[in-house]
N, C-alpha and C positions, 0 to 999 in steps of 0.2 A: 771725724770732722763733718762729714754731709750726714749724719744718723739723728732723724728725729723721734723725740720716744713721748708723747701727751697724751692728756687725757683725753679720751673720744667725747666732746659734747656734740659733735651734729649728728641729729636725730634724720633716721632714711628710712622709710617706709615702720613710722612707730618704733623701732627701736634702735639702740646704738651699742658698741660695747662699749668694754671698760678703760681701755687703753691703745695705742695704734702705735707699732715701730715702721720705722720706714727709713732705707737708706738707700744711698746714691752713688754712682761713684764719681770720678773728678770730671768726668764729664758732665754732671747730671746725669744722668740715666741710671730710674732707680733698678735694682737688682735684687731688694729683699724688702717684704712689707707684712708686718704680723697684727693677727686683731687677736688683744687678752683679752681675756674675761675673767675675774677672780671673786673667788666665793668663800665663805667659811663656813663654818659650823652656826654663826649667830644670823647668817642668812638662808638658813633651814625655814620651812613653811610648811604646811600641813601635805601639799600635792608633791613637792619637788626637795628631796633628800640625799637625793644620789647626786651623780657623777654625768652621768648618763641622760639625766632629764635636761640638761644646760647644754648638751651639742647642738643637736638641731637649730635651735636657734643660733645659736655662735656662728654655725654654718652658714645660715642666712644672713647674720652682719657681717662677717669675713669679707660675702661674695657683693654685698652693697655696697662697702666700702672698697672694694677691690683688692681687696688685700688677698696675698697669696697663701700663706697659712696661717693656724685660729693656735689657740694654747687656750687650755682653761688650767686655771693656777686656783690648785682647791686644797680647802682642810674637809672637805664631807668626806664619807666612809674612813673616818681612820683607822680601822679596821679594817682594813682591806689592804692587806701584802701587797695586791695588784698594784696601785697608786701608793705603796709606800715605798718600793723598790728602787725607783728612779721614772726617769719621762717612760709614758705609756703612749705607744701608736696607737692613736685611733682609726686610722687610713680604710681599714678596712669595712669600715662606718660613715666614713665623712673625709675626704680629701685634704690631707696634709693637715691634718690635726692632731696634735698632741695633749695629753692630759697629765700634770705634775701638781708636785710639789712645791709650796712655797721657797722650800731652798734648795731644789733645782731650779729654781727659774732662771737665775744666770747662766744655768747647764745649758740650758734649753733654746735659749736667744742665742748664746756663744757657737752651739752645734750647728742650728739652723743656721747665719747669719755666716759660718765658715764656709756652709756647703753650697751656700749661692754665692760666695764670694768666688768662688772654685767653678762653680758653673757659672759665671761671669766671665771667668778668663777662658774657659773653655770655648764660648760661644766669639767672644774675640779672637780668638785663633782660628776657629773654624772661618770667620766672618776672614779672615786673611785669608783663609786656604783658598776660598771659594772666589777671594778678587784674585787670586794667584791663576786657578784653575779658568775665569775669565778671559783674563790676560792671553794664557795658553790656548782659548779656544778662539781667540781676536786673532793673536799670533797665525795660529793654524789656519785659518779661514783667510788671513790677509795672505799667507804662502800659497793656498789654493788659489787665488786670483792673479796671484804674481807668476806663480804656473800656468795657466790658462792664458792671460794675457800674452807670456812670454812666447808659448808654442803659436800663439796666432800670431804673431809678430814673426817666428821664424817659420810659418807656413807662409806666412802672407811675403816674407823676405825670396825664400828658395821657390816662390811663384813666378817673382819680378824679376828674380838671375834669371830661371828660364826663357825666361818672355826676353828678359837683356841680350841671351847668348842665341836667339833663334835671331833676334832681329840682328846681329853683328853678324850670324853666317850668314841672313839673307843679303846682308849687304854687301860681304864679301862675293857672294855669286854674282 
């Protein structure tokens, strides 16, 4: 219900990609954001026929758009087992980018899109642990003062007995 999935028209430093996911969760606060890019075989040109010649750039509108990972959704090299196999990490080339198939691309949104949903709840729980662990150290630092005060208060009490009990035998002499 908060997942929005258009086409990219705003242009950011000359270019844009193809398409933007982005989703939310009931708070707003989004958790997962994808920039596609999708190419075929009838978008071949004389420089650019791979696979490979379309990251870099992707890379560059992912990170304009602020999107957290890129997908290029291709028919080029079909021939190539690599990209025919299922989604291919690109990661070791470009930061959370994936390269597929047109009929994994469901694979691919559904995988990605679970694993932040997953590290959404993770980062809520820690985000609890750590107001918990707060607490504990609020807790603890309010007991060190309650301690501190308390022993000056029973210094400053067993001073004034004294000083009570010297002035009652003075008085009794």
């Amino acid at each position: 219900p908060n997942a929005y999935f258009e086409k990219d028209n705003q242009v950011v430093d000359g270019s844009k990609g193809d398409y933007v996911f982005r989703e939310a969760d009931a708070n707003d606060v989004e958790f997962i954001s994808i920039m596609f890019e999708m190419k075929n075989e009838n978008d071949a040109t004389k420089t650019k026929k791979k696979n490979e010649d379309f990251l870099k750039e992707l890379d560059k509108d992912r990170k304009a758009k602020g999107c957290e990972y890129a997908v290029l959704v291709s028919m080029l090299e079909p021939e190539n087992e690599l990209y025919n196999t299922g989604p291919v990490d690109m990661s070791h080339k470009y930061e959370k980018m994936y390269v597929v198939r047109p009929q994994n691309f469901m694979t691919i949104l559904s995988l990605i899109r679970n694993e932040a949903s997953k590290s959404l709840e993770m980062r809520t729980e820690l985000a609890i642990i750590r107001e918990q662990n707060i607490d504990y150290e609020n807790f603890e630092s309010k007991l060190l003062e309650f301690q501190d005060g308390f022993g000056k208060n029973v210094l400053s009490a067993r001073n004034n007995f004294e000083t009570a009990i010297k002035d009652i035998d003075a008085t009794i002499k």
